[in-house]
C-alpha positions as CSV (number, residue, x, y, z in Angstrom):
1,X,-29.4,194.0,72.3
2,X,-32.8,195.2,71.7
3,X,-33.9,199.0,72.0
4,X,-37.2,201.3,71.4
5,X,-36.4,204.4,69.0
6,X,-37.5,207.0,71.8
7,X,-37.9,210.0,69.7
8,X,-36.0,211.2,66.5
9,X,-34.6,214.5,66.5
10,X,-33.1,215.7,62.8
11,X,-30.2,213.1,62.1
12,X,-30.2,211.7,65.6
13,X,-32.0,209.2,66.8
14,X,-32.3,208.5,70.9
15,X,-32.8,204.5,71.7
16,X,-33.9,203.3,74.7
17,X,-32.2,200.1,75.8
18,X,-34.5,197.0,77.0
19,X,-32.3,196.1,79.4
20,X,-31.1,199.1,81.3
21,X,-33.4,201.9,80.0
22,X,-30.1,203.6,79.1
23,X,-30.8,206.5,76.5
24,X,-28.3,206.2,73.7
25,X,-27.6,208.9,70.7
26,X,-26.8,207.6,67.2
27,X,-26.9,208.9,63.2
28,X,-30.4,208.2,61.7
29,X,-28.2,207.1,59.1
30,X,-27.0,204.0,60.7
31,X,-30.6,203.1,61.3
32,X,-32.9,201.8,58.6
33,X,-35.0,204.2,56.8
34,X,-38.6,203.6,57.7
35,X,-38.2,203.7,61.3
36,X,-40.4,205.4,63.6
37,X,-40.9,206.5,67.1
38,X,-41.5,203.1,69.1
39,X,-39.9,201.0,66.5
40,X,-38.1,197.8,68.0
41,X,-34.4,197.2,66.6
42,X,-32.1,195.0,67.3
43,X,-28.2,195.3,66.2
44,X,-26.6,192.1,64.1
45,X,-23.8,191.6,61.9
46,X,-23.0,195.1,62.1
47,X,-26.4,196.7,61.3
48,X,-30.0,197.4,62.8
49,X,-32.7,196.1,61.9
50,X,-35.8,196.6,62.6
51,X,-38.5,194.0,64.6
52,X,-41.5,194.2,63.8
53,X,-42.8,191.4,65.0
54,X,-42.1,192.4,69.0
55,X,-43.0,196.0,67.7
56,X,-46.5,194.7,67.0
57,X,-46.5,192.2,70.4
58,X,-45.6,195.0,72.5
59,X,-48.3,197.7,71.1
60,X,-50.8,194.8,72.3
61,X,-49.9,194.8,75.7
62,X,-49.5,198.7,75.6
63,X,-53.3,198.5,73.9
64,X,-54.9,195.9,76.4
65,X,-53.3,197.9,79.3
66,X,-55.1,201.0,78.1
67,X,-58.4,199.4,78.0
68,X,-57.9,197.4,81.2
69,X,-57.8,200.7,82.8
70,X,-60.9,202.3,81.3
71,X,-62.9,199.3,82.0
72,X,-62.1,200.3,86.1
């Protein structure tokens, strides 16, 4: 399962889910360390790791949206 690191608050970190947009709790240190807010992870083999690749695909969209409206 995929989520979006929402927001990070001390040694908690809030994911939103892709698939539900269910807001879950967990340790920051479960979570690699050079996360951010709006990271992509994923969890495999018992750990999360971070994918940047979809990070990167999905600030496109969020970049093209943005000037798709201020072309209007």
């Amino acid at each position: 399962m995929k989520y979006t690191i929402d927001r990070i608050e001390n040694d908690i970190v809030v994911l939103e889910t892709f698939d539900t947009m269910e807001m879950i709790n967990i340790k920051k240190e479960l979570l690699p360390s050079n996360i951010h807010e709006g990271s992509i992870i994923y969890y495999d083999n018992n750990k999360y790791i971070i994918d940047e690749q979809e990070e990167i695909e999905r600030r496109k969209k969020i970049e093209e949206r943005f000037k798709h409206l201020n072309s209007e």
